[in-house]
ZAGURO-428599 format. One line per 3 residues: number of its first residue (from 1); for each residue x, y, z of C-alpha. Coordinates in nm, 4 decimals. Each point is the difference from the previous one (the first is absolute). Example, Ala and Ser with C-alpha at 12.3 -4.5 7.8 and 13.67 -1.06 7.14 Angstrom:
% residues 2
1) 1.2300,-0.4500,0.7800  0.1370,0.3440,-0.0660;
END
This chain:
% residues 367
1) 22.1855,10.6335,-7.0022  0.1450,0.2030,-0.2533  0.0178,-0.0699,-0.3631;
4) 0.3039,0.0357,-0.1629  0.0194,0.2168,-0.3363  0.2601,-0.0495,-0.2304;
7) 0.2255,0.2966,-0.0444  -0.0165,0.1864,-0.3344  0.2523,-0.0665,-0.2645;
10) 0.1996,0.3299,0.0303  0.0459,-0.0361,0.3878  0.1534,-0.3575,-0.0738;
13) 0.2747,0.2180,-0.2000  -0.1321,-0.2015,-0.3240  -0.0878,0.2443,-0.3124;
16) -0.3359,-0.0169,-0.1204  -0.0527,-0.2286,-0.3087  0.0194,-0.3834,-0.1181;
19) 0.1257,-0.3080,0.2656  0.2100,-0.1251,-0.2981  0.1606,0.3172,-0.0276;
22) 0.1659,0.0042,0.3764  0.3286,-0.1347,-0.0081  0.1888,-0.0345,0.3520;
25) 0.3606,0.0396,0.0061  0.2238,-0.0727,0.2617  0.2721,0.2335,0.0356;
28) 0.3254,-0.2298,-0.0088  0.2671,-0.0147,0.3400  0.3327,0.1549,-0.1154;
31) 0.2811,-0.2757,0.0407  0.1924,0.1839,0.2650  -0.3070,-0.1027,0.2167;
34) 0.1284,-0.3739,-0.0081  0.3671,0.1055,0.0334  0.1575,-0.0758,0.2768;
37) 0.3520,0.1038,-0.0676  0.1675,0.1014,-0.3561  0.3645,0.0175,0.0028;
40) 0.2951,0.0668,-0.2702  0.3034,-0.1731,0.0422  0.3595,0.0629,-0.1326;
43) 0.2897,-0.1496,0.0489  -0.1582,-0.1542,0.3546  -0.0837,0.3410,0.1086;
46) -0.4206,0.1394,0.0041  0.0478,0.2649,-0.1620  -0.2051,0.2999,0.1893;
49) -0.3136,0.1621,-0.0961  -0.3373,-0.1247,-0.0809  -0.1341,-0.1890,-0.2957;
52) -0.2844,-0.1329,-0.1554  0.0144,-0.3397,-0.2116  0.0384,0.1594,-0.3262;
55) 0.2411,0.2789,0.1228  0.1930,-0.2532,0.1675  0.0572,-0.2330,-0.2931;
58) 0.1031,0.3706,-0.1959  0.2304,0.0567,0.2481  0.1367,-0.3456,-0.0003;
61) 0.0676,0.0374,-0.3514  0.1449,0.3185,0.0062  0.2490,-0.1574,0.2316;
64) 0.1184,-0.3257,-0.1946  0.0646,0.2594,-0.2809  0.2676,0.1594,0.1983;
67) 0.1579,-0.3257,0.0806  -0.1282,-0.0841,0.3556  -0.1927,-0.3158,0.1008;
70) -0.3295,0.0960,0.1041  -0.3316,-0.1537,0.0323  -0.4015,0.1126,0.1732;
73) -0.1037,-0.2125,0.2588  -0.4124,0.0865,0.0576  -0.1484,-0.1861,0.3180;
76) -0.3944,-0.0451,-0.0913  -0.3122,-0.1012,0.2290  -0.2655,-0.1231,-0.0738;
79) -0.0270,0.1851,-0.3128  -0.3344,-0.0266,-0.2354  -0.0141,-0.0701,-0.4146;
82) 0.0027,0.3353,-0.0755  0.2951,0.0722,0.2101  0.1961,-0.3014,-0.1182;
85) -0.0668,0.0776,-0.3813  0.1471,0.3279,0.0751  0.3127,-0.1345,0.1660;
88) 0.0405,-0.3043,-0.2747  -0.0384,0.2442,-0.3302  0.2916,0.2189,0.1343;
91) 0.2013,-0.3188,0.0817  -0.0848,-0.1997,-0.2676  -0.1394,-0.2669,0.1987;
94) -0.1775,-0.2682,-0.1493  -0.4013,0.0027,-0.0155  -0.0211,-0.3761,0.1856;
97) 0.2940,0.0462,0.2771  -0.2270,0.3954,0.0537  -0.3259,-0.2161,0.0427;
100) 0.1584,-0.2784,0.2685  0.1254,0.3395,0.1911  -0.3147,0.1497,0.0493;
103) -0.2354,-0.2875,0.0950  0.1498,-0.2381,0.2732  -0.0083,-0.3513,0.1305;
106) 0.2616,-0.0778,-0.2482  0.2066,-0.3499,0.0397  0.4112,0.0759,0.0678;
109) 0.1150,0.0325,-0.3564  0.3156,0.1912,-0.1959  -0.0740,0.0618,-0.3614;
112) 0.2489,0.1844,-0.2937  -0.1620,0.2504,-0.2454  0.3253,0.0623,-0.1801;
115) 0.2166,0.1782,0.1861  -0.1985,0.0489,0.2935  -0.0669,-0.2593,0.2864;
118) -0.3157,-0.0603,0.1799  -0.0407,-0.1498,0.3450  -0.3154,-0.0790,0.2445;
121) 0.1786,-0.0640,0.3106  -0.2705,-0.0876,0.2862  0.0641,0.1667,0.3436;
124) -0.0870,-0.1328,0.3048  -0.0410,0.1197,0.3845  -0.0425,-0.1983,0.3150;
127) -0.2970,0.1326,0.2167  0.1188,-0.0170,0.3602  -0.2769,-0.2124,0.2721;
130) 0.0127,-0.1453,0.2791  -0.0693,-0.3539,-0.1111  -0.1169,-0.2015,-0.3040;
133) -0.3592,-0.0527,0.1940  -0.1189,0.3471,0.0327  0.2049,0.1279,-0.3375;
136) -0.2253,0.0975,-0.3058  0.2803,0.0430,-0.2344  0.3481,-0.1005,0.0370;
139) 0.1585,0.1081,-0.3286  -0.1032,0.3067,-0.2290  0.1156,0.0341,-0.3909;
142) 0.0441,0.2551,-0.1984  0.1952,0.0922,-0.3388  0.2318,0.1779,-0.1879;
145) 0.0499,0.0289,-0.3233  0.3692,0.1044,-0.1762  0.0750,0.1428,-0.3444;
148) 0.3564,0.0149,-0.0856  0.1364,0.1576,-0.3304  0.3014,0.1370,-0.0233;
151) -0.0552,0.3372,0.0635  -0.2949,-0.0306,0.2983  -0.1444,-0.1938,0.2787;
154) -0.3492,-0.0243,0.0707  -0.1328,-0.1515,0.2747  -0.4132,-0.0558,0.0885;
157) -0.0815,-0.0895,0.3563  -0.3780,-0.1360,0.0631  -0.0403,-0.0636,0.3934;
160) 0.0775,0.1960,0.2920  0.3396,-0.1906,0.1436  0.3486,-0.0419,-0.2076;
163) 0.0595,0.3373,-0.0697  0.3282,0.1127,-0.1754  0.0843,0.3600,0.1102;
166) 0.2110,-0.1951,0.2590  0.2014,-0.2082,-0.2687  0.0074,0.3387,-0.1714;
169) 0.1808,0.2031,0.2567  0.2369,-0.2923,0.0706  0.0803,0.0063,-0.3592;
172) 0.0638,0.3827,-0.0480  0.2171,-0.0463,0.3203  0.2142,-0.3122,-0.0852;
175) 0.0065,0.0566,-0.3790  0.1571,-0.3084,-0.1326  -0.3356,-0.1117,-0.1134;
178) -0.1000,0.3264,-0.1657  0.3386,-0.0326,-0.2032  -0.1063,-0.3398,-0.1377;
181) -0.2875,0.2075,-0.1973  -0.3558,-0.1204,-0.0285  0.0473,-0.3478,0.0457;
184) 0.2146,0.0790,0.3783  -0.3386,0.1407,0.0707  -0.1831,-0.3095,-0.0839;
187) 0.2410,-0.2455,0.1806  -0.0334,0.2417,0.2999  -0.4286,-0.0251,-0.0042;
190) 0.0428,-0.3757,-0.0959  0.2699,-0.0857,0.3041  -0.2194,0.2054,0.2665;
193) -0.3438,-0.2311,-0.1262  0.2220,-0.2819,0.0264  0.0999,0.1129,0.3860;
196) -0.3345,0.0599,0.1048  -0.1017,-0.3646,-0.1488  0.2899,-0.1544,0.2453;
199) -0.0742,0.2465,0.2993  -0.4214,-0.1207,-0.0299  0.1022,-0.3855,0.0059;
202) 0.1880,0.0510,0.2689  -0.2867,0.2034,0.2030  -0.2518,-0.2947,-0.1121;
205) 0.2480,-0.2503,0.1477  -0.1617,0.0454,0.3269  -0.3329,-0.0164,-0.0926;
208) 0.0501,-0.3385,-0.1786  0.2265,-0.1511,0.3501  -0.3219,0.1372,0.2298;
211) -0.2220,-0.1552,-0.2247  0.1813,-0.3398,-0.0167  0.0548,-0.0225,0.3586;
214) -0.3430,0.0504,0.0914  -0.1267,-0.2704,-0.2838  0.2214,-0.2580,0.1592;
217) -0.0259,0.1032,0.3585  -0.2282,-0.2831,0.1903  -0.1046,0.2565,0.2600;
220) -0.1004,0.2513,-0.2522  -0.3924,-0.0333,-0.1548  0.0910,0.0864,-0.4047;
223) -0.1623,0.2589,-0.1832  0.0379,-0.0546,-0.3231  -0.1665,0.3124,-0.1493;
226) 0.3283,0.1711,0.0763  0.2077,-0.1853,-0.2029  -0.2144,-0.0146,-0.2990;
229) 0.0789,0.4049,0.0260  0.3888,-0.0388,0.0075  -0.0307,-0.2391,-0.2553;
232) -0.2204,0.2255,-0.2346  0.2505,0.3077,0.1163  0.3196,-0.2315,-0.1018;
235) -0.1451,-0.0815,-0.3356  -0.0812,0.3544,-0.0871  0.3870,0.0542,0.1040;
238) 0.1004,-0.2487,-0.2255  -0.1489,0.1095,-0.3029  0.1543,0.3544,0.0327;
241) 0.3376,-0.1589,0.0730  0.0473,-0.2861,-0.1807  -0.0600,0.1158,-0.3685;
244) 0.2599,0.2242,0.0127  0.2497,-0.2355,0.0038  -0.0534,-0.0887,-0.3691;
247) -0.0156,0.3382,-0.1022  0.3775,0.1351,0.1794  0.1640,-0.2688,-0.1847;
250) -0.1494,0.0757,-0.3302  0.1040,0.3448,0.0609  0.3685,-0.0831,0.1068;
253) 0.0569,-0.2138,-0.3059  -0.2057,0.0944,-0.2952  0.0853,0.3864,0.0627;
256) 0.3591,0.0444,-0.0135  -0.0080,0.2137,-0.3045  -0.1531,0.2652,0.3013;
259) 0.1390,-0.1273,0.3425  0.3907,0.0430,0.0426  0.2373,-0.2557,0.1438;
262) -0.0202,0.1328,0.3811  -0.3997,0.0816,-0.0396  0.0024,-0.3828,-0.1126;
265) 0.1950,-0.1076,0.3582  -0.2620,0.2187,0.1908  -0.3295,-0.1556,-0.1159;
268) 0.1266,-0.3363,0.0175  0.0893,0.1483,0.3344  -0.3591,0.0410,0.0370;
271) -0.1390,-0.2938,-0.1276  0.2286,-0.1790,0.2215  -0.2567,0.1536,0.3081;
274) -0.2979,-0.0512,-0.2195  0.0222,-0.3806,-0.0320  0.1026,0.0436,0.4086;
277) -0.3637,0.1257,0.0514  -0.1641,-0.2367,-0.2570  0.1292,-0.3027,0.1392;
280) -0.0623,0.1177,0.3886  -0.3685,0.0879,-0.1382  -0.0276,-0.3373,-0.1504;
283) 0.1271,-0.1793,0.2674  -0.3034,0.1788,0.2330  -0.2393,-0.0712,-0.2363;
286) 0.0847,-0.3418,0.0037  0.0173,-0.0490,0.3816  -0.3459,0.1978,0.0415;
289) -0.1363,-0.2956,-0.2584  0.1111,-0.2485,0.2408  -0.1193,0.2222,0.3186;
292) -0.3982,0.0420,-0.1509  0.0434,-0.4087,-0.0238  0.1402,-0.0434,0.3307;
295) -0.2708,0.2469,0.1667  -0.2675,-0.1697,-0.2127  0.0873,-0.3749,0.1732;
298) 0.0267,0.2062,0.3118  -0.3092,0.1447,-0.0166  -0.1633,-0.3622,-0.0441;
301) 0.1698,-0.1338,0.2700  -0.1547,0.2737,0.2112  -0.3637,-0.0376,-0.1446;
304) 0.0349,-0.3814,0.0883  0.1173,0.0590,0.3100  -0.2579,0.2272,0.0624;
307) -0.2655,-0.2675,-0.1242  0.1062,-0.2467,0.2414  -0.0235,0.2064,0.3266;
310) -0.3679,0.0648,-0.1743  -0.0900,-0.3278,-0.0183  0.1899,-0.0476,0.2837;
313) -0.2617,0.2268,0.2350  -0.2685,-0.1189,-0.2075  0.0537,-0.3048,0.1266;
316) 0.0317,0.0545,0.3405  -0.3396,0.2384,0.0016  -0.1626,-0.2720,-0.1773;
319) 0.0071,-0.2497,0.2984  -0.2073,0.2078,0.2206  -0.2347,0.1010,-0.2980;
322) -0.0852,-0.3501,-0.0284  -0.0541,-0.0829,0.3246  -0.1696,0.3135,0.0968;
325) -0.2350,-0.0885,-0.3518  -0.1073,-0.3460,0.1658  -0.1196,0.1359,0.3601;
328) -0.1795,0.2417,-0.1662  -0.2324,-0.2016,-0.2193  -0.2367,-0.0267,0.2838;
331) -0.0888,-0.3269,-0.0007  -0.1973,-0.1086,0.3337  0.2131,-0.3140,0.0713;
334) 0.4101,0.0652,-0.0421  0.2830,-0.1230,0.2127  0.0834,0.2267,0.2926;
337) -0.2325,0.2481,-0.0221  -0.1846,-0.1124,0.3341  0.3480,-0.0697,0.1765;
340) 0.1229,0.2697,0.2321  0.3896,0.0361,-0.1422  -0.1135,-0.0315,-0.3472;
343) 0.0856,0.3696,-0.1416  0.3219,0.0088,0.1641  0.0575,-0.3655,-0.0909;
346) -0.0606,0.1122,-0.3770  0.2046,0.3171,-0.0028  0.3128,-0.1940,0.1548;
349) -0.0046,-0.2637,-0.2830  -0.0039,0.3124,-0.2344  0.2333,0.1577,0.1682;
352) 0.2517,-0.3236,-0.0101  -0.0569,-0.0496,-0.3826  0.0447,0.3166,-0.0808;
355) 0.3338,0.0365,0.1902  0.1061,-0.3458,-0.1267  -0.0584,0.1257,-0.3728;
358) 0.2099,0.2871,0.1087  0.2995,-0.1594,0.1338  -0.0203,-0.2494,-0.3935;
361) 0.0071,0.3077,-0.1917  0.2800,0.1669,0.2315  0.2030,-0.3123,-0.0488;
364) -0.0057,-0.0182,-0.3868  0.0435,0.3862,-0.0037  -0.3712,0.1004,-0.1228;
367) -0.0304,0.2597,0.2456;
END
């Protein structure tokens, strides 16, 4: 076997001299590797060419001086600290709403730093199987974060489903968001969460109707381990859903100082299909309570069941175990074992008690 020899210093790339002295340094990812889209805005128009985040917010600028409405909207994945500093000391963006962007897992929230608005909207997809029994996962989350000021839009996306270059495009093409400024853009990301909320509850609604009609079916055997998983997949749904609900209404009324009148009638718009979802989420929660009870009396009714027909054969095999026990003590004097029909005599009375025992436990539904 050969022995391994470590390799000298200056083929390792490291200069000669003290350990303490080494310093690593990791060269830091420029932000337009997070970026997925950056976008100037004027009068509900993208205005053409390409920006980065700072040039963007220049040019934004630039364009409110000359009298026309315009504002950056920057579309973010994933992004790391360093990245996220970047973006937040060009925007202004405060150091604690920066820090929730970056690392995830973040409950549904909205937050004002001054003038700017701060939202952790939870997004959620439906992962398509063929039934709940041989599913893994039902539902999938994921989130995006929004900062709205009044001259930009940021949004950070962690997870691989919800993207927005599709609520994007519709926007550039319809336009009457884009003219409601910053905040359009918001009620546009907040109305599309909202839809995909409503169009998952409605997927699950199948899932929970299999699952109850097998539970109460009396031909079916009931697994419960199945509906432990929709239950744990319905809770996880509910606590991306339901704390939103809170957090629209705090925005609709304590923010009118930034929302106008007809952005006001939108997101109530919205929360209107929020508490939709909520309550249809609840209301499976709920009825999946009552289905793990249900299952759980069922599955006792079947394990007693199945104890009786046990006990049931057991005590129809323990007839001829007896009697087959006595004749075969081998003692010298014992009825019958001189006369000539005695083994067939003996295996007919089994036979009869046995069947007789049969026919009892038929009759009071043991077997």
């Amino acid at each position: 076997m050969a022995s391994f020899r470590p390799r000298p210093p200056a083929l390792l790339g490291i200069n000669r001299g003290r350990a303490d002295d080494i310093e690593v340094r990791t060269k830091p990812v420029p932000v337009s590797k997070a970026v997925v889209d950056c976008a100037v805005y004027s009068d509900g128009q993208r205005v053409s060419g390409e920006f980065n985040h700072a040039e963007a917010l220049d040019t934004v600028r630039q364009l409110s001086a000359a009298g026309e409405d315009a504002f950056v909207w920057i579309g973010l994945h994933e992004p790391d600290e360093q990245q996220m500093q970047s973006v937040g000391e060009v925007y202004n963006l405060h150091p604690l709403a920066v820090e929730d962007a970056v690392h995830a897992h973040q409950r549904p929230k909205a937050e004002r730093y001054d003038d700017d608005l701060f939202l952790v909207l939870k997004t959620v997809n439906y992962v398509p199987h063929e039934t709940v029994e041989l599913a893994r996962e039902i539902v999938e989350t994921g989130e995006i974060m929004v900062f709205v000021g009044p001259e930009f839009v940021i949004t950070v996306r962690h997870g691989e489903h919800t993207g927005l270059a599709a609520i994007r495009q519709k926007l550039e093409h319809e336009r009457n968001s884009l003219l409601l400024g910053p905040y359009g853009v918001m009620h546009a990301i907040a109305d599309h969460i909202v839809d995909t909320y409503r169009a998952v509850t409605a997927a699950m609604e199948s899932d929970v109707d299999a699952i109850e009609e097998n539970t109460f079916s009396p031909t079916t055997k009931t697994d419960i381990e199945p509906i432990y998983l929709l239950k744990r997949e319905v809770v996880e749904l509910k606590r991306a859903v339901a704390p939103l609900t809170d957090d629209l209404e705090w925005v609709i009324k304590d923010n009118t100082d930034l929302l106008s009148k007809e952005l006001r009638r939108q997101m109530r718009d919205v929360l209107d299909h929020q508490i939709v979802a909520a309550e249809q989420i609840a209301e499976y929660d709920e009825m999946l309570s009552s289905l793990v009870q249900a299952a759980s009396a069922k599955v006792g009714m079947q394990q007693n069941q199945d104890m009786r027909k046990i006990s049931a054969w057991a005590a129809m095999a323990a007839v001829p175990t007896a009697i087959a026990g006595i004749y075969g003590m081998n003692f010298e004097h014992m009825p019958e074992l001189t006369w000539t029909w005695g083994y067939p005599a003996v295996l007919l009375v089994m036979v009869t008690i046995c069947f007789f025992l049969y026919r009892t436990f038929r009759r009071n539904h043991w077997l």
